[in-house]
FIDRENBA-734500 format. One line per 10 residues: their letters; for each residue x, y, z of N, C-alpha, C. Coordinates in Angstrom, 2 decimals, padded with zeros to 5 digits. Example, Ala and Ser with C-alpha at 12.3 -4.5 7.8 and 13.67 -1.06 7.14 Angstrom:
AS> 013.19/-005.69/007.80/012.30/-004.50/007.80/013.20/-003.30/007.80  012.85/-002.25/007.08/013.67/-001.06/007.14/012.90/000.03/007.87
# end
This chain:
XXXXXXXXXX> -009.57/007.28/-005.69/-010.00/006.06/-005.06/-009.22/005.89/-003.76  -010.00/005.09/-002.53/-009.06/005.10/-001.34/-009.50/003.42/-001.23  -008.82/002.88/-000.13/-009.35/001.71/000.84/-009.09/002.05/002.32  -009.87/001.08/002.83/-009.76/001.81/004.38/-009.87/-000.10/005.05  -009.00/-000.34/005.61/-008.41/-001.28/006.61/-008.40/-001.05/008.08  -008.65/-002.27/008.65/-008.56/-001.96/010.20/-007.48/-003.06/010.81  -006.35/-002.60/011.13/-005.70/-003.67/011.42/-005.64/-003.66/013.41  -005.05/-004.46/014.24/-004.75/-004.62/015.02/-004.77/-003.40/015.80  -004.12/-002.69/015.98/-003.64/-001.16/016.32/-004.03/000.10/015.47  -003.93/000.19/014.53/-004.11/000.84/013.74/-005.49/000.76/012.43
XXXXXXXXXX> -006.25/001.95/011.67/-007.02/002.27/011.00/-006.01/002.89/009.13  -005.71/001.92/008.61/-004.92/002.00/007.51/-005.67/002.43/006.33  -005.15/003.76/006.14/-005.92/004.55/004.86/-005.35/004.86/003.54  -005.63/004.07/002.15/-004.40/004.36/001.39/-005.21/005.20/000.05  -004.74/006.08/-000.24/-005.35/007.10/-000.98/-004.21/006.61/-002.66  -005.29/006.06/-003.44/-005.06/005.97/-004.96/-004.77/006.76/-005.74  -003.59/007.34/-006.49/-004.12/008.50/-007.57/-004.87/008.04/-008.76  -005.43/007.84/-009.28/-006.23/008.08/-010.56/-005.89/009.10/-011.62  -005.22/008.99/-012.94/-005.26/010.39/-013.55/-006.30/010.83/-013.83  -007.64/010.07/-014.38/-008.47/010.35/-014.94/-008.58/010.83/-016.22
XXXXXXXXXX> -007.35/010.79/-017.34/-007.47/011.51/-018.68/-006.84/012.55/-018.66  -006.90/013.13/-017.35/-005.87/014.50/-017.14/-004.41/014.46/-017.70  -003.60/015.33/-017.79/-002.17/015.86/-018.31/-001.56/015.85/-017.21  -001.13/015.34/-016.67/-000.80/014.82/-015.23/000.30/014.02/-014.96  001.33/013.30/-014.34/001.73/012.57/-013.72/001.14/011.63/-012.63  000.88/010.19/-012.48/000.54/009.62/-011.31/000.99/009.95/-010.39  000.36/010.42/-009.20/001.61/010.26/-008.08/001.42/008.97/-007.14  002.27/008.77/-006.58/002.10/007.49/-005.79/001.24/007.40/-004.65  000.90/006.14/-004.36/-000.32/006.25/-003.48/000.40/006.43/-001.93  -000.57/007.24/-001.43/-000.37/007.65/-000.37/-001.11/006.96/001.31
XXXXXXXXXX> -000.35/006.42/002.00/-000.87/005.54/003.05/-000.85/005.80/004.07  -002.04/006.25/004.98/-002.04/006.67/005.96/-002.14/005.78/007.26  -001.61/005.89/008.68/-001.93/005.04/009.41/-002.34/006.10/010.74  -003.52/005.22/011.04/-004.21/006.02/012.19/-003.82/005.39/013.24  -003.32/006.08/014.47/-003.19/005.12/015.80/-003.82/006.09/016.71  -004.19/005.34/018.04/-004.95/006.10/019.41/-004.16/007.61/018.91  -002.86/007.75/019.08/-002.10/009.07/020.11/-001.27/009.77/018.43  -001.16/009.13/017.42/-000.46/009.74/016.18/-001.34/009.33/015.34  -000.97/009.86/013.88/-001.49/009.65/012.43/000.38/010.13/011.68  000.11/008.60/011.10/001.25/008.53/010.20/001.39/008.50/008.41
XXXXXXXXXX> 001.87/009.57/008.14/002.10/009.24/006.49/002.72/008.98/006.02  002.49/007.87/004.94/003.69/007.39/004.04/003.37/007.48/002.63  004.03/008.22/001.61/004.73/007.65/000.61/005.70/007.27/-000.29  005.82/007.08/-001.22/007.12/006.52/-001.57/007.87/007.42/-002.44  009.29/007.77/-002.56/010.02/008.78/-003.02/010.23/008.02/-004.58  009.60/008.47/-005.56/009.94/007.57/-006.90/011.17/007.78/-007.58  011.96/008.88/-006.78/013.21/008.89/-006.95/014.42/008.41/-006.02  013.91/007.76/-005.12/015.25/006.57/-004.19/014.55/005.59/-004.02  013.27/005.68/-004.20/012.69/004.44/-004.02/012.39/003.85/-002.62  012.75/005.19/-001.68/012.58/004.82/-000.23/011.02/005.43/000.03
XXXXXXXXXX> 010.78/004.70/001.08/009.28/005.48/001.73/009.61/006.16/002.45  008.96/007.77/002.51/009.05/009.21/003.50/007.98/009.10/004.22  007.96/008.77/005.32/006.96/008.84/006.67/007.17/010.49/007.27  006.07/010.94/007.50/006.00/012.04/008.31/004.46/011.54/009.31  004.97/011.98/010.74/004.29/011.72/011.77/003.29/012.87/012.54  002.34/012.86/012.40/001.48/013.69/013.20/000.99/013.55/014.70  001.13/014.37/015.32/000.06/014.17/016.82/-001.40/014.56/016.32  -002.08/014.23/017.17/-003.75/014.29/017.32/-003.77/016.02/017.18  -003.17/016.41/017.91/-002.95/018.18/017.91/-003.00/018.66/016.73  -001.64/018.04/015.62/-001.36/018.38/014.68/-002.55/018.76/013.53
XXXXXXXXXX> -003.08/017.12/013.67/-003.91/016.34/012.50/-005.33/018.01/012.81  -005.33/017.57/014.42/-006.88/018.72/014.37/-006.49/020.24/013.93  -005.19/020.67/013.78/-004.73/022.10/013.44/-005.22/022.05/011.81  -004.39/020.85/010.70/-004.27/020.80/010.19/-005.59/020.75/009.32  -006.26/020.01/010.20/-008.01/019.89/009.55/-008.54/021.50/009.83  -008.45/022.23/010.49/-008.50/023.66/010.60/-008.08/024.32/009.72  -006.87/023.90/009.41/-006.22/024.80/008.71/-006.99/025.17/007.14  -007.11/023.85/006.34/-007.79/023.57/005.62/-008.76/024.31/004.94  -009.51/024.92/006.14/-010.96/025.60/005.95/-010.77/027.09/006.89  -009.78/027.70/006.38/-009.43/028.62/007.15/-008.50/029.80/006.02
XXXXXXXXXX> -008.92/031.23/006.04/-007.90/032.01/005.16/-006.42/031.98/005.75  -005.78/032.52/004.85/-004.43/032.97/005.68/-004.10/033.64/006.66  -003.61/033.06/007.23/-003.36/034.01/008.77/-002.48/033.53/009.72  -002.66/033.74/011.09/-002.06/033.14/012.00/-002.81/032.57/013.38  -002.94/031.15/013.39/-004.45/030.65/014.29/-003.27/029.84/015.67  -004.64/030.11/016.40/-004.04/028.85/017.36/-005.39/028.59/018.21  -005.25/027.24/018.18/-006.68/026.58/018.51/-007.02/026.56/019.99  -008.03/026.38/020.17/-008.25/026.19/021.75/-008.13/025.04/022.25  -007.55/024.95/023.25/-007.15/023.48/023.55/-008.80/022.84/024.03  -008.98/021.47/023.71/-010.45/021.26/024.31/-010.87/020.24/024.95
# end
């Protein structure tokens, strides 16, 4: 399950885990924030209890969506 928010600056995306019945652990939900020039992730460390943000550029995010759908190897995109 997700929700999707539009705040002020930012496009706030928070991704639910669900176990579904599975043998699993929950993991914590994961919250994304979209801005013009970054995409930011957060979630929460259930062992300090702090939130771990890691920050993307637009560059990143489009490598990363590449990456995705891509075998192993070694890529580098065209700038466009």
């Amino acid at each position: 399950m997700f929700t999707i928010e539009h705040d002020f600056d930012a496009t706030v995306i928070t991704l639910i885990d669900e176990a579904g019945g599975e043998d699993r652990p929950l993991f914590e939900d994961v919250t994304i924030l979209a801005f013009d020039d970054r995409i930011i992730l957060e979630q929460e460390d259930p062992e300090s209890d702090e939130v771990v943000r890691v920050a993307l550029s637009m560059r990143q995010l489009d490598e990363l969506r590449a990456a995705l759908n891509l075998p192993e190897g070694n890529y580098r995109l065209e700038p466009r």
